[in-house]
KOLTOR-509139 format. One record per residue (C-alpha): residue in one letter; x, y, z. Coordinates in steps of 0.1 Angstrom, whole numbers, plus 5000, padded with zeros to 4 digits. Layout:
residues N
aXYZ ...
This chain:
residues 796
x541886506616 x542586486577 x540386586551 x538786966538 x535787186546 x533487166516 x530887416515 x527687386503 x526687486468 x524887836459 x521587746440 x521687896408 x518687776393 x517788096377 x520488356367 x518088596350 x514388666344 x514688546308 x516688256312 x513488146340 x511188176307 x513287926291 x511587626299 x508587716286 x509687816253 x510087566226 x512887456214 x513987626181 x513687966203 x515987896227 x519487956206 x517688266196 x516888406235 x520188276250 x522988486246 x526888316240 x529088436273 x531888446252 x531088746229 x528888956256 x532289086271 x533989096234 x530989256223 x531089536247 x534889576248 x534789616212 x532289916208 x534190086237 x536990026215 x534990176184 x533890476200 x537190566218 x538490546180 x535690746163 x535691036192 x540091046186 x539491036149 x537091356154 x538991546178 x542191516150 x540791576122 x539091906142 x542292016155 x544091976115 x541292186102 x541892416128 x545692506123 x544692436083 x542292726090 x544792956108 x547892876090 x547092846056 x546493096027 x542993136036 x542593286068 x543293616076 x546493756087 x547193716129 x547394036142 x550394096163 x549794386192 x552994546206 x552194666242 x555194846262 x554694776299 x556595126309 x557095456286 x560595386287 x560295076255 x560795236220 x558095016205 x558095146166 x561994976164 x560594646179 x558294676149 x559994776123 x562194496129 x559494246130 x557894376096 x561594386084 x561794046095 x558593936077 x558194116050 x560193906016 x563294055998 x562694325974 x559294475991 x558194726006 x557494726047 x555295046046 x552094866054 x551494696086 x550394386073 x552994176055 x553593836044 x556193606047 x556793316023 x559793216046 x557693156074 x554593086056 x552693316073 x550693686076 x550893896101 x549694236107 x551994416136 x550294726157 x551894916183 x549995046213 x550295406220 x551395486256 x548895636273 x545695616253 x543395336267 x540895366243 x543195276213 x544894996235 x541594866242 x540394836206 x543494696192 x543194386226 x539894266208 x540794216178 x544794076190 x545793716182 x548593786200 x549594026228 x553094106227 x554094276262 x557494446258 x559794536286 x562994716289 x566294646312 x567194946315 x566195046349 x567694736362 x571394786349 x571495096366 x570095056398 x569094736409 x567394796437 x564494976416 x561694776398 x560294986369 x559094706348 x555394856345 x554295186355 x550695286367 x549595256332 x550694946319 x549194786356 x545994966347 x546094826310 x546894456320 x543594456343 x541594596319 x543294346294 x542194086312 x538694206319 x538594196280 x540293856279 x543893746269 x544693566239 x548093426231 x550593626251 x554293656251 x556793886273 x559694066249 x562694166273 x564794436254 x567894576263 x569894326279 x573394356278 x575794186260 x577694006290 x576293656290 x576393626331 x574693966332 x572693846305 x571293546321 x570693716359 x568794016342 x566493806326 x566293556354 x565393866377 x562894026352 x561093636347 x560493626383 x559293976389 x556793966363 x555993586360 x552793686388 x551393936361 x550593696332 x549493376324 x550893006332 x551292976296 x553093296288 x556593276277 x559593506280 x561693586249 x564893826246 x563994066220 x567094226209 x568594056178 x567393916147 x567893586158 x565993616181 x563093756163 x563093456141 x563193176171 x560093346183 x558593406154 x559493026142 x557392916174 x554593166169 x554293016135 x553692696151 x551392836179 x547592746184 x545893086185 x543493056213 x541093376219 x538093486238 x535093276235 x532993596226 x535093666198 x534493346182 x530593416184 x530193706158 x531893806125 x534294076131 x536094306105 x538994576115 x539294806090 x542594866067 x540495146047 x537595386053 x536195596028 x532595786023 x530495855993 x527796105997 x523796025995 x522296255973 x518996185983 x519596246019 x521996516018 x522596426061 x523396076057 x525795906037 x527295576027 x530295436047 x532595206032 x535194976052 x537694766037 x539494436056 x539894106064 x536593936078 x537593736110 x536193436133 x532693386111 x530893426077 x528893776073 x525593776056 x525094056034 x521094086055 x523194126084 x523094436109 x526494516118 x527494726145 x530595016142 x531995066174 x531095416192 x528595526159 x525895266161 x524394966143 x523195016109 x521994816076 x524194726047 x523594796010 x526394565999 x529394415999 x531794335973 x534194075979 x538194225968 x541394055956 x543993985985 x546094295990 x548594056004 x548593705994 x550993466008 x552093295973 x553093605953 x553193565914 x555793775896 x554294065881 x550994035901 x551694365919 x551794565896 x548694465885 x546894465915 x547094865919 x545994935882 x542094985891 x540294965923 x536994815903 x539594525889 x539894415924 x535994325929 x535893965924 x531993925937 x529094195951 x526894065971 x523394285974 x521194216007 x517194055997 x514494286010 x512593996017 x515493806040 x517294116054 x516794166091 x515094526097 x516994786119 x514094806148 x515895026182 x512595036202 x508994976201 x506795246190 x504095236220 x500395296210 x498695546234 x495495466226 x496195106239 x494895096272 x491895336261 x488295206271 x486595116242 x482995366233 x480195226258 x477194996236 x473895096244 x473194816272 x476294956292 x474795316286 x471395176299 x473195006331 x475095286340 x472295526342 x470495256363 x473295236387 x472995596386 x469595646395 x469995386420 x472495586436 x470695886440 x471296046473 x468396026496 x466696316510 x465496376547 x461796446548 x459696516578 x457496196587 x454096126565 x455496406535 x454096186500 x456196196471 x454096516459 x455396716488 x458496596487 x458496826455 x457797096466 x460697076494 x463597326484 x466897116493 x469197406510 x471297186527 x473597036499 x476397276508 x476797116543 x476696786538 x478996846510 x481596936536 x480496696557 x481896496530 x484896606524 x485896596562 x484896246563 x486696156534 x490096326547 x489596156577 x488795826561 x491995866540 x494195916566 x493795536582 x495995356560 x498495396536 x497695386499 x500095406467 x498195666444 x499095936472 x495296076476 x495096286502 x493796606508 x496796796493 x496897016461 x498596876434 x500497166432 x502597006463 x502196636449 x504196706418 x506896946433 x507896676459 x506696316451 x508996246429 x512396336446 x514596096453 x514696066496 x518696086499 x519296396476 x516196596487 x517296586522 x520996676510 x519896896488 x520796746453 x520096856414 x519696486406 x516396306415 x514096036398 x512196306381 x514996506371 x514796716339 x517896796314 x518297066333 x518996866362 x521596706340 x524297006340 x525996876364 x527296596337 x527796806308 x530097066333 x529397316302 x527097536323 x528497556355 x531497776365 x534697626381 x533397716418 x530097536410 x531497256398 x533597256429 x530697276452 x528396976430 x531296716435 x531896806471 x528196756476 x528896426458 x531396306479 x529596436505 x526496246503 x528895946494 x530095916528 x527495956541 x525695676523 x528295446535 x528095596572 x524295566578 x522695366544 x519395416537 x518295686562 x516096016552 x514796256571 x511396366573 x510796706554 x509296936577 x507297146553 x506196876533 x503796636551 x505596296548 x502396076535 x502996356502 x506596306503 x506395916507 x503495866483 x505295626462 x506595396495 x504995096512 x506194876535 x506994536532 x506194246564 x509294066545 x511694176520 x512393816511 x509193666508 x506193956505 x505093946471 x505894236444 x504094216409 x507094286383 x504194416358 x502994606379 x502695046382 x505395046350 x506995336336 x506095446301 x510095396289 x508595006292 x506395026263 x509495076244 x511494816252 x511194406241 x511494156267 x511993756260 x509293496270 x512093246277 x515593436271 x517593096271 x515592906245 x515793256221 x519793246224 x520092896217 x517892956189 x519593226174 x522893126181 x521692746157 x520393026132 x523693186134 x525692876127 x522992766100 x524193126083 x527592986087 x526692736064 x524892906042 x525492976005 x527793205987 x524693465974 x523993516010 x527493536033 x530793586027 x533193316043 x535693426072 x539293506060 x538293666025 x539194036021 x535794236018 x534994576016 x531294666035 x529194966022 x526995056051 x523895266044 x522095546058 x525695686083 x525496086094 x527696276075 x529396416107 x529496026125 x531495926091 x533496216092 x535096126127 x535395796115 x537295866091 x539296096113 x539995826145 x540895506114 x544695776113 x545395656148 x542695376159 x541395086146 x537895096133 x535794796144 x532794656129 x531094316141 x528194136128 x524794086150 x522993836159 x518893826151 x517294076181 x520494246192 x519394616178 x516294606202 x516594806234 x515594596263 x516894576303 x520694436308 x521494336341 x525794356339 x528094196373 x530194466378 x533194596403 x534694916408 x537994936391 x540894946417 x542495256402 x539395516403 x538695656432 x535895906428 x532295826436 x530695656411 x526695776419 x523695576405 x521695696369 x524895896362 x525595816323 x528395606317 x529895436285 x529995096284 x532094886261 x530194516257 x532394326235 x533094506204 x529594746211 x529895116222 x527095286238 x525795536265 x523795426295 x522095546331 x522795216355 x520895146385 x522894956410 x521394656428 x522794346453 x522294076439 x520093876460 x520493456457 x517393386476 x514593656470 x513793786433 x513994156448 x516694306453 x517894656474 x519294966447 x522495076463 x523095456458 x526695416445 x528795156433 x530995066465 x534194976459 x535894536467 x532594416462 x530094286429 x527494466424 x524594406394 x523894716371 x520694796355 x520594956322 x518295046289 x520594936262 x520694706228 x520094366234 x523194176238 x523493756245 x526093636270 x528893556278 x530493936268 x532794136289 x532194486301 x534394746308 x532595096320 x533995456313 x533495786331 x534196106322 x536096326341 x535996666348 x537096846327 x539096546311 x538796466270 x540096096279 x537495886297 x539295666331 x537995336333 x535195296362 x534494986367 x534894606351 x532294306347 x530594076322 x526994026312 x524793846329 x520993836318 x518294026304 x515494076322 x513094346322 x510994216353 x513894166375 x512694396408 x514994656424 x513294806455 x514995126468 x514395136506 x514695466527 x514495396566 x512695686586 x514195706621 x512695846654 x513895866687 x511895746723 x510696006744 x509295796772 x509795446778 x507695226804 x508794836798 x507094746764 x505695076754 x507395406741 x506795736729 x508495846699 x509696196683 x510696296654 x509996056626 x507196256618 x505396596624 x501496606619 x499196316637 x497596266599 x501096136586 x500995886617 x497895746608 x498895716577 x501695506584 x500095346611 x499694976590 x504094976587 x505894756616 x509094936636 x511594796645 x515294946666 x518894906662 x519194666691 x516694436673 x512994496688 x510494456669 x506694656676 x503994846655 x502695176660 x499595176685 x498495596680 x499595936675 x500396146705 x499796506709 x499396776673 x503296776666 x503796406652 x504596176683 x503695836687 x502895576708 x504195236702 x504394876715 x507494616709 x507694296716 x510894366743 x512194606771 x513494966750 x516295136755 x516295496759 x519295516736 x517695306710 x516495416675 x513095376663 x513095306625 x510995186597 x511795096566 x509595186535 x510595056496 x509795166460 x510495026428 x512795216406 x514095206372 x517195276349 x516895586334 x516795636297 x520395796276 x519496086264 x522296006241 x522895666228 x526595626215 x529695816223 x530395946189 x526796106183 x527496376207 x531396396207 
């Protein structure tokens, strides 16, 4: 049959709800409410259009200002960091070539930092001694670009040996990249002059170390000048990209150091630092911070003429170098008013918690209570209160024992935190605060160590044979530790409720409750803690980039050659300074508002994969945040996702994170960390152990947990007596409240003691094993300790 399917028509009365108004509107408001559909798509295509152009237009003219900002006359000179990756590189050729290179005709190279009209650029070239971690560390923070040099040498002769980097150049390039890489770039020197040779040496030298650096890292023969100036020619042309942290604060590496003496304070003097300010403005109000010495104030800072301009004029260098007060162009002088005050800690008033003197009312009520407390006396039947006065009381000495046995016994039901019992304090304060792992191994350390507790550290006491005997205990109790965590043994001359005063036990580790203020230790008055620690850094870190904006009375603007006198230095501090500037860089940085105030720093750290000795818990350590030095006593923790406590660990273990706990200057994330130890008997710290910064928190919980074991000494179906986990009946009723538990997973509680020498009876919730281990676990909360000594260079 001819002919098509027609379907019925969709009723489309109404396509929106305010085209159904439309009707009832009149009719010079319709044009207005109805919309042409010829310009709604246009309309929209059009502002994607608009803002597609406008957010282009922005990113450009960003990028321009950026390589404006790091190519032109006004910033300051890159800094170009020669690292050998084996002993074997001569490195002082490579740069005397490269400032040969750079400098222009007719000048001297003596200086590090050249310019180079050719090349339209300024460059400051260090070379990283071999072997000294320290100085290659400094010199990687303030690098623009890492220059990783490697020789061919080992390859020509025998090719079946791959030198390329030796133990310390693999130890550097970790710790490099703990720190963060900026631009990097691989020299190969000492390729020979056969092309074919040529070409398979450096083939063979890409691959092997292609794994060890970044995607973005290029290799470049090294030997010639012409090859110098096609690497330099794309360096030129290079986007510097560094660290994100770096770009946070003003940073200043100093060319010259000097010191004038105070005479008012005749300890203290005035340090003066002369460089090129880098990544932000400085604010003359500004605490600054010089790496290993501290964070101090500045008294001014006096803005100098370019010691090496790109455009030279003829006859301007000669006249640079007549007078060093010629060279101030600007001083800038700090405003009492505006300048922020150099505050370490909180000065904690004693008298804070103090009662307040009684008013008369309380006075009147107390003696009320008192009266109404008076103890009554037994009196034979029908005595009145006039013969009652007469009645001599004689019995006031026995039924004050009486109450004194009742209240040991009453004591003994449950466990308590003060630790009242009937013990002498004598015994309380010999053994209540030891730590549970060392007492039982016999350690010097303990959480109420002493400094002289603390000789172990300082090795300067102790004979060779001692110090032989402290770190085999160390290892020992290391072992250990990993062999059978958290277990003690009960003292046998101490009773264990005295021992264990501090403890309690927890029904769940995860979701009992733990109040972070509460039972704190007095180092917490000191510190400052945050109400809301994310809203303070994004307000200091506006406040930082207002300064950035700020006038020129106030901050100096990044790239501008300054020299800094900072105030109130000890005269043996500067001294060393001025000492470690012959063969290190000296580093000062600018902080932010709050970052001199001691608080709690919670760091993400791992054990380094080239140290090997124990690393033990409040041990002091150095700890290099960003460009801040300073001393500290971690306490390691797990770091728990689904609890807010979380278990100390008694040593940093090695392939695994672990959070660190310290008393230290406030510092706002992200910043790397890179921890120190001192060896023994070594001048030259070995790095420890790597991580970055993670939050500050001073009521984060870290619950040490110690697990007394016992073993069953009869066993009928659900019941059990057990031995050995303690020694007097009291110390069982004491503990009595805590559950037990055994390796193989039962779970009871402890029903009564058994017998006078500490047995038990208890009940589980499943069939015992004879074999099986009775445990129970009991926690604390501990602390950091607080550095006797707060940066390296106070006690060097």
């Amino acid at each position: 049959m001819a002919g098509f399917q027609a379907n019925k028509a969709h009723k489309t009365r109404f396509a929106s709800k305010a085209s159904r108004q439309i009707h009832k509107t009149a009719r010079s408001d319709k044009n207005r409410i109805t919309k042409a559909n010829n310009n709604v798509g246009k309309g929209a295509k059009a502002a994607r259009i608009q803002r597609s152009k406008m957010v282009r237009d922005q990113k450009r003219a960003a990028l321009l200002k950026e390589k404006r900002a790091s190519s032109g006359s006004v910033s300051p000179p890159r800094v170009i960091v020669l690292f050998g990756l084996s002993a074997s590189v001569n490195l002082n050729v490579l740069a005397e070539e490269l400032l040969t290179l750079l400098s222009a005709e007719n000048a001297e190279s003596a200086s590090t930092t050249v310019s180079s009209p050719n090349y339209k650029l300024r460059a400051t070239v260090l070379v990283a001694p071999h072997g000294d971690l320290l100085t290659c560390m400094e010199m990687v923070k303030v690098a623009d670009l890492i220059a990783f040099v490697t020789s061919a040498n080992p390859i020509c002769e025998d090719v079946t040996t791959s030198s390329y980097i030796d133990s310390f150049g693999s130890q550097c390039l970790s710790v490099f990249r703990a720190i963060g890489l900026p631009n990097t770039a691989v020299f190969i020197r000492d390729l020979p002059v056969d092309k074919k040779k040529r070409k398979e040496l450096k083939k063979m030298c890409m691959s092997s170390l292609a794994s060890e650096f970044p995607e973005d890292s290029k290799f470049f023969p090294a030997d010639t000048k012409d090859e110098l100036h096609k690497f330099m020619f794309l360096f030129k042309e290079q986007r510097i990209t560094v660290p994100h942290w770096r770009s946070q604060r003003p940073y200043l590496m100093a060319q010259e150091v000097d010191l004038v003496t105070d005479d008012g304070n005749p300890g203290t003097c005035t340090f003066l630092l002369s460089g090129y300010l880098r990544a932000r403005s400085l604010s003359v109000n500004q605490l600054v911070h010089v790496a290993g010495a501290g964070d101090f104030q500045l008294c001014k800072i006096d803005i100098l003429k370019d010691p090496c301009p790109l455009n030279v004029k003829k006859g301007q260098d000669s006249m640079d170098t007549d007078n060093l007060h010629d060279q101030v162009i600007h001083s800038l002088v700090p405003d009492p008013l505006k300048q922020e005050p150099l505050l370490f800690e909180n000065v904690p008033d004693p008298l804070a918690g103090e009662q307040t003197w009684p008013t008369e009312a309380e006075m009147a009520d107390a003696d009320e209570l008192q009266k109404q407390k008076k103890k009554k006396r037994i009196l034979p039947r029908g005595t009145s209160d006039y013969q009652a006065a007469w009645i001599v009381d004689d019995s006031g000495d026995e039924d004050a024992g009486d109450e004194n046995l009742d209240g040991d016994d009453g004591r003994d039901d449950g466990m308590v935190l003060d630790g009242e019992n009937g013990f002498s304090d004598h015994n309380v304060g010999n053994h209540s605060d030891l730590d549970d792992d060392e007492a039982s191994l016999d350690l010097r350390d303990s959480d109420g160590e002493t400094e002289a507790g603390t000789t172990m550290m300082d090795g300067e006491n102790l004979t060779r044979e001692q110090l032989e005997d402290e770190i085999r205990k160390i290892k020992e109790a290391h072992a250990e530790d990993e062999e059978f965590p958290d277990e003690v043994d009960t003292p046998l001359d101490v009773p264990a409720r005295t021992r264990f005063a501090k403890y309690r036990g927890l029904k769940s580790f995860r979701t009992s409750s733990w109040d972070p203020k509460e039972s704190l230790p007095p180092d917490y008055a000191r510190i400052f803690a945050f109400n809301n620690f994310t809203r303070t850094q994004k307000h200091v870190l506006a406040k930082a980039l207002e300064m950035e904006q700020g006038t020129m009375d106030e901050c100096v603007p990044s790239g501008s050659y300054i020299r800094v006198h900072i105030k109130e230095v000890p005269v043996d501090v500067a001294s060393k300074l001025c000492s470690l500037a012959k063969t290190s860089p000296v580093l000062v940085c600018g902080l932010l508002q709050h970052e001199s105030k001691m608080s709690v720093l919670h760091f993400s750290i791992k054990k380094h994969d080239t140290y090997n000795e124990p690393i033990k818990a409040k041990e002091p350590l150095i700890f290099n945040v960003g460009f801040r030095q300073f001393i500290a006593r971690p306490v390691f923790s797990s770091d728990a996702i689904n609890s807010d406590k979380h278990k100390m660990e008694r040593f940093l273990h090695p392939g695994r994170f672990s959070m660190a706990s310290v008393y230290a200057p406030i510092s706002f994330p992200p910043l790397p960390l890179i921890v120190l130890k001192s060896g023994n008997g070594e001048v030259t710290p070995a790095v420890a152990a790597v991580g970055l910064l993670r939050s500050i928190d001073p009521d984060r919980i870290i619950l040490k947990k110690i697990i007394l074991t016992g073993y069953p000494q009869r066993v009928s179906k659900l019941k059990a007596s057990v031995r050995y986990m303690f020694h007097t009946p009291e110390d069982v009723r004491w503990f009595k409240p805590v559950e037990v538990y055994t390796k193989c997973g039962r779970r009871g509680r402890v029903k009564e003691p058994v017998g006078t020498h500490g047995a038990m009876k208890c009940i589980f919730n499943g069939i015992v094993q004879q074999h099986d281990t009775v445990c129970m676990s009991l926690f604390k909360r501990v602390y950091p300790k607080w550095p006797e000594q707060r940066f390296p260079l106070l006690g060097a």
